[in-house]
Steps between C-alpha positions, in 0.01 A plus 500: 500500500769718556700443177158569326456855664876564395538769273699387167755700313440646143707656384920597649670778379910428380777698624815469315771487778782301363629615141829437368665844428843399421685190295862638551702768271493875606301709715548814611323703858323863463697804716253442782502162500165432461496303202687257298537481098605100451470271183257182509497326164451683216352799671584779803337501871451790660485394848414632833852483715240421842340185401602416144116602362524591129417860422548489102622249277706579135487268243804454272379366202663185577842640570727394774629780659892560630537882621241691686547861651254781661536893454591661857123595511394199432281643231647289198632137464753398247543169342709248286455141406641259278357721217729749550253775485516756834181608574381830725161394688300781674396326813175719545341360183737178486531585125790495316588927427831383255723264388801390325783252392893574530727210639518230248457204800274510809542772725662352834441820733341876543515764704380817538647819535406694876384757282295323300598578159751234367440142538828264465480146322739221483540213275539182450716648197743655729386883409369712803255817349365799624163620380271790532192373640291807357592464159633138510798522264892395630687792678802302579696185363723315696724180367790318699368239731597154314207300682123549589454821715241392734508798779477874411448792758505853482687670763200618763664868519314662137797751525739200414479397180633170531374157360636182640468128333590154615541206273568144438844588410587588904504835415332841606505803301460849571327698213516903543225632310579848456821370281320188398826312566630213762681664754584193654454128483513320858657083440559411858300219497512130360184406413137665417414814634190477608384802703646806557369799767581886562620579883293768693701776452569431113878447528518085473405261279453143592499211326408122560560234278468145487825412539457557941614863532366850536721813360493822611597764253602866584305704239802762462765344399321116419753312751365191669537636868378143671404159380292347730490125485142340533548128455210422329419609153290820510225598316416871660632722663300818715645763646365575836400895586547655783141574558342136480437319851824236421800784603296560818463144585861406407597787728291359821656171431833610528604396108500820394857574448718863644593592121279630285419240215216419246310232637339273212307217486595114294266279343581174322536085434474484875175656511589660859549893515783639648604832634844637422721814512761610313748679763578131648422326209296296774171330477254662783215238464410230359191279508512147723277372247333525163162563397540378178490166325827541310528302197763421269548536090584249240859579561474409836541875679242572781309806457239624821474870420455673136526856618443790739360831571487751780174628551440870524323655857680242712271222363813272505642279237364294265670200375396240225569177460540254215118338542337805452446606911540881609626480873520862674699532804507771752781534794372436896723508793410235710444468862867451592580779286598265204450679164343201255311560174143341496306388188193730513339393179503257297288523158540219212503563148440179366302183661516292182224232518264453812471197602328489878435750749300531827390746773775477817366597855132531671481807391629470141719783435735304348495280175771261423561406118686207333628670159714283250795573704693326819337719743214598723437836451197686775366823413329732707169561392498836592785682350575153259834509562708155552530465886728233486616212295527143599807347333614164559352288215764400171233478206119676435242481824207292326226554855456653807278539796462722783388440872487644848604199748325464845799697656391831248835421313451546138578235308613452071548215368653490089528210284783478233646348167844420709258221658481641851244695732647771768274645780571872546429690771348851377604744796853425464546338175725211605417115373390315790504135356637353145257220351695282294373157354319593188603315172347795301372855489300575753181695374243468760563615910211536695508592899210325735208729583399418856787349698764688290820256608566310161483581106445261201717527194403354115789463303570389082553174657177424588516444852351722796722528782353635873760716745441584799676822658316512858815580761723638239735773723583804347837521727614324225737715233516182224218358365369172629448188305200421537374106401189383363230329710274369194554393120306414285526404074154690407512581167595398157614861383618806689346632771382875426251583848461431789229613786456386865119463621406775778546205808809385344351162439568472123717606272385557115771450207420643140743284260581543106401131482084712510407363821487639842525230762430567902701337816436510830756649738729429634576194383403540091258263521323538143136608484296566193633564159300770318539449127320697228710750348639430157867707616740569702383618832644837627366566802292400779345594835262474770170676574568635859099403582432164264571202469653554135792588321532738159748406225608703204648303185678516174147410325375881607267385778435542840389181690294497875571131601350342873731364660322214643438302184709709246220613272483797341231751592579815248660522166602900471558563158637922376858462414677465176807365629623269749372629864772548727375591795185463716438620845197547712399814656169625708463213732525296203184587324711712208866408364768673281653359201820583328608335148799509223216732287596775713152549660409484877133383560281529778198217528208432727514133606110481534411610131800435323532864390792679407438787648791731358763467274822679514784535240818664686748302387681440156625159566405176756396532825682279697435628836195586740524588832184561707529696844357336781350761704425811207458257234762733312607323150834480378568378148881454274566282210706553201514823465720631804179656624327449863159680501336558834100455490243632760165468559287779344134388514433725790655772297395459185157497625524785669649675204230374313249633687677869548533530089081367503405801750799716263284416200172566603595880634692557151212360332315771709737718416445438132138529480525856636778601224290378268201673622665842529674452191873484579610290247895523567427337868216294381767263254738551773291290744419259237814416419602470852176249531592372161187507356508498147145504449456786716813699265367421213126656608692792589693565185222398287268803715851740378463438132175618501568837691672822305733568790641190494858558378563694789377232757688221337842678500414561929447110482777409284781749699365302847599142409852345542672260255311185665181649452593639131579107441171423643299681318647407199423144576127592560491717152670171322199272621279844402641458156371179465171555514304738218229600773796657674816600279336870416556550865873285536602722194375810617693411854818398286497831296512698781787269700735600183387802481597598882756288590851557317624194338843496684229428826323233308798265371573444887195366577571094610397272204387862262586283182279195567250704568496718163530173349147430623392840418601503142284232289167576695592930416553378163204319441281795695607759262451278201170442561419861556691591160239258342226650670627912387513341151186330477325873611683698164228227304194632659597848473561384128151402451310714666679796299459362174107413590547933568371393874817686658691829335864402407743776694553820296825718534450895616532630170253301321283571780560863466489482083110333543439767741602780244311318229187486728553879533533617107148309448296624768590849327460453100190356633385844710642680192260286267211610704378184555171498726596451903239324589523297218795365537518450852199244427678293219792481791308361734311262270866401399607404828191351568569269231885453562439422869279209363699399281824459788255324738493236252814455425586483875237218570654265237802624588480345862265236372814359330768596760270298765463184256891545444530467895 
């Protein structure tokens, strides 16, 4: 009675949280820090630096790009890809204001001049240029380097016109651009340059390079003045102001050396940061561990961080690593007055494919998510940035599962392709036990509801294993092998699901072999076997109230199955492709379903309804997590993307009733505009009702009143470019219809006649809609040429039958009139009798008016036979 009184969900409402924003390559950070320019695919992200939300997104007409640089106002972007072409974007209208093409190989680097005026390039062709952004043609030409230059930086003073370039060939130059001519070029090093920096007060260059050394350069003469050896190979260097929080905290530490230095930071293959300064030639700080997964390249060399950047307004720095993660860390003195450097932030770029994911905690703030990758990786669902990772695994996490234990310790537990399951423990990160035993992947894990001691793991070789954790100490700093307490062979194909019943008294496996089977715990005793679907079986699960258990298949159903004799109650049917995932929601009576089609359903058990349908994602769906206590969705497949859903019924029927009580008071409203004849705020309303019946009624009352003109030019200069394109779409469907074109074209003559063209042409879709315009115009006015025509033959025939006058010109008019004139006086000078004559007129018209009467009855006699 109470699940019947329950009231169901109709319809959620998708917020994208989770977007990748970054595949590697450049990126660049606005002055203020408050957004980041960074390449993902083909096109640009323009993301918020806060929480990694995507303000604007430029597509590159399937370019890859290598160079990226703002203005210092951040008002214009600039651009270069494998095309070669530089392009100037105006970041207000994210259009492109210019472009053009000068190195003859891709362009490698930019930067832009503090002024704003000159933008630098270098090439993969070994040419640095200068160009004037304004008029976009080369002010400066620069050859020399005998590798690719792949750093370039203005000197920050605009009073110093100097130009410095690093390249493959260990070499920087310095460019003066006043003389246009290489005052200097700087070989100290061994290998690649790959970063170089200004000092504070101008005077130093320095220079880091992969071959484990920084270089500092005095600016006035270009002598090295220190080499500072690193021991790693480096792949930035930042020099450290002053005014940012690190120089205070180094100085309350007691690192902070009595000579006055420049203080710089190291990023590289390590992926730790480290402090240095230059007077010692000492390293300050240095991080006791790394953040980063650091990988290695074909040739063997490890690489954790890609590059750096100090952050402007003492935001702190920003450092990127090779898989595509933006870590920010600020500087904190610590209780004992030990200066450390904390990760703040952690945003990632790139989650390649979603496999699994579920809600962490009783109160779900948290979401853990199994991408393609070796890690765990838990965002916060407020700000969505990666709280931490769980790393520990060798190959891709296939499953996961999430619990809170009896103790309120919250529990993960992950499933690999290195054949092993790990419990985590989610506070503090560590691996609390190591499952090993597994002949295969493991791609099922599920935790027990009730008792929450032991988890079940489904593996590619078919046999269910049961582990029981209850007593496991977290004193303990290595993981704990933890041993099996039940096997069992249950399947002839790979496990894919797995669900534990709400009691923990069964245990539900969903096999590629397209059965599900059930076994009672703990012991795997098998139960029924519910067969039926025609595929693979992806997932399965429990109703939290019933004595049943929903599957989703490869065959693109969804199956309801008792579990006390295995039959199946429901057949859902909806999807196009294989369903993926199936989970029940509302006490059971509704469930969400997830599929490789890309759509997320919802579905009342009851009626088999689909209620909704929603299409947020451009590739499979492979995971659906369902919150417990909100009942919050969260859905990631193929794409990279993880959509958050919530429930909007409430809403949406509130809405719907606000815009019902909206629309009757502007239908109100309308009535008395149309009463007191304000046409300009009567259309207004209508469009804003959209009521096309009610427009029309309104322009058709227009053509029929003289001042009309003036009304429909108040009406016309009201509307916006949506509303333009709207009304166009209502005269189109007009147009079609010969009981209402004459008032579609008289609307259409006066929308060209009002609006200038240049306004029209930006209208969204403008050219399909002419296109509908044109034939039914075209046939209109052909049919009213016929008709003009067909009216010269009855003015033909009634002249000749002398029924109408033909037209006359003024002068024979005035020649008849003169003739008239002359005879009315020969015939006075005659001396003809008055009266007379004036009788023989009037008996002649007498006569003559007879005689027309006849001729106009026959006349219309045989025009009305004709008709």
């Amino acid at each position: 009675m109470a699940m019947a009184t329950l009231p169901l969900k109709k319809s959620y409402r998708c917020v994208p949280s989770l977007q990748q924003f970054y595949t590697g390559g450049p990126l660049v950070v606005s002055s203020d820090g408050s957004f980041i320019v960074c390449v993902c695919g083909d096109s640009i992200k323009i993301v918020e630096s806060s929480n990694a939300a995507i303000r604007a997104t430029i597509d590159g007409d399937s370019e890859t790009f290598t160079a990226l640089a703002l203005s210092p106002d951040d008002k214009l972007l600039f651009s270069s890809g494998h095309s070669r072409m530089i392009r100037v974007w105006d970041l207000s209208t994210l259009k492109c204001v210019r472009s053009w093409k000068g190195h003859d190989g891709p362009v490698m680097g930019m930067a832009c001049h503090p002024s704003g005026g000159l933008l630098a390039t270098a090439g993969a062709d070994r040419k640095v240029l200068v160009w004037d952004v304004d008029g976009g043609f080369c002010t400066h030409y620069f050859k020399g380097h005998k590798g690719v230059v792949s750093s370039i930086l203005f000197h920050p003073d605009s009073t110093k016109s100097l130009l410095f370039s690093a390249s493959d060939d260990t070499t920087v130059k310095v460019w003066d651009l006043l003389t246009k001519k290489c005052v200097a070029t700087l070989g100290g090093h061994n290998s690649t340059v790959t970063s170089i920096a200004i000092s504070e007060d101008g005077g130093m260059l320095l220079s880091a390079g992969r071959d484990k050394v920084v270089m500092l350069w005095d600016l006035l003469d270009y002598s090295c003045k220190k080499t500072v050896l690193t021991y790693e190979a480096v792949e930035a260097v930042c020099v450290i102001h002053s005014s940012t929080p690190f120089v205070p905290c180094l100085e309350q530490s007691g690192k902070k050396s009595g000579s006055q230095g420049i203080y710089f930071v190291t990023v590289g293959e390590r992926g730790i940061v480290r402090i240095w300064n230059s007077e010692r030639a000492a390293c300050l700080f240095e991080q006791q561990s790394s953040d980063v997964t650091v990988s290695s390249d074909e040739d063997g060399s490890k690489r954790g961080f890609a590059t750096a950047v100090m952050l402007p307004l003492d935001q702190g720095l920003l450092c990127v690593t090779v898989d595509q993660q933006l870590l920010v860390y600020s500087p904190v003195k610590q209780p004992e007055g030990i200066f450390d450097i904390v990760m703040s932030k952690r945003l990632v770029g790139y989650n390649e494919e979603i496999v699994d994911m579920k809600f962490l905690g009783n109160e779900e703030k948290y979401l853990a998510v199994a991408s393609n990758t070796e890690q765990v990786r838990v965002y916060d669902l407020a700000s969505m940035s990666c709280h931490y990772v769980l790393a520990g695994h060798t190959e891709t996490i296939l499953s996961l599962d999430t619990c809170v234990s009896s103790s309120g310790q919250t529990l993960i537990v992950t499933g690999s392709k290195d054949k092993s399951v790990r419990l985590w423990d989610s506070e503090t990160g560590r691996c609390l036990g190591d499952c090993v035993g597994h002949m295969g992947a493991v791609g099922a894990v599920a935790f027990s509801k009730k008792g929450k001691s032991f988890f079940v793991s489904g593996s590619s070789d078919r046999t269910l294993k049961v582990w029981n954790f209850d007593g496991l100490s977290d004193d303990v700093e290595q993981p704990v092998d933890l041993q099996a307490k039940a096997v069992v062979a249950a399947h002839d194909k790979d496990i894919n699901s797995l669900a534990i019943a709400p009691n923990d008294s069964l245990v539900c496996s969903g096999s590629q072999d397209r059965t599900a089977r059930l076994w009672k715990l703990p012991d795997l005793v098998p139960g029924a076997v519910l067969k039926g679907h025609k595929r693979g079986i992806w997932s399965v699960e429990f109703s939290p109230v019933d004595q049943c258990v929903i599957t989703s298949s490869g065959d693109k159903t969804i199956k309801l199955w008792d579990i006390t004799d295995g039959s199946c109650l429901k057949t859902f049917e909806g999807h196009t492709s294989s369903v993926l995932r199936a989970s029940f929601i509302t006490r059971g009576t509704q469930f969400v379903s997830s599929g490789a089609d890309g759509l997320v359903k919802l579905w009342t058990v009851k009626t088999n309804e689909c209620i909704a349908t929603y299409d947020h994602h451009e590739d499979k769906v492979w995971a659906l997590a369902v919150g417990k206590k909100t009942e919050m969705l969260a859905t990631g497949g193929g794409d990279a993307v993880v959509n958050l859903w919530h429930d909007s019924t409430a809403s949406d029927k509130e809405e719907a009733f606000q815009r019902e009580e909206e629309g009757v008071l502007k239908g109100q409203e309308l009535q008395n505009a149309i009463v007191d004849a304000d046409y300009t705020k009567a259309i207004q309303i209508a469009f804003e009702l959209r009521r096309p019946h009610k427009l029309f009624e309104l322009f058709a009352e227009l053509c029929r009143k003289r001042e009309a003109e003036n009304q429909i030019q108040k009406a016309l200069q009201a509307l916006n470019k949506e509303e333009f394109r709207l009304l166009l779409e209502y005269v189109r469907e007009w147009n079609t219809k010969p009981k209402l074109c004459h008032v579609a074209q008289f609307v259409l003559f006066r929308v060209f006649n009002n609006v200038p063209p240049t306004e029209i042409i930006e209208i969204k879709g403008i050219s399909e809609l002419l296109e509908g315009l044109l034939p039914y115009s075209q046939r209109h006015f052909s049919r009213v040429d016929r008709l003009v025509r067909s009216t010269y033959l009855l003015d033909y025939t009634l002249t000749g039958m002398s029924v109408i006058e033909p037209k006359t010109d003024a002068r024979e008019s005035k020649a008849h009139s003169e003739n008239a004139d002359k005879e009315q006086q020969q015939a006075d000078e005659e001396g003809l009798n008055p009266k007379a004559s004036l009788k023989k007129r009037k008996s002649d018209k007498h006569k003559e008016r007879k005689k027309q009467k006849k001729v106009k009855d026959v006349a219309y006699t045989r025009v009305a036979a004709v008709s």
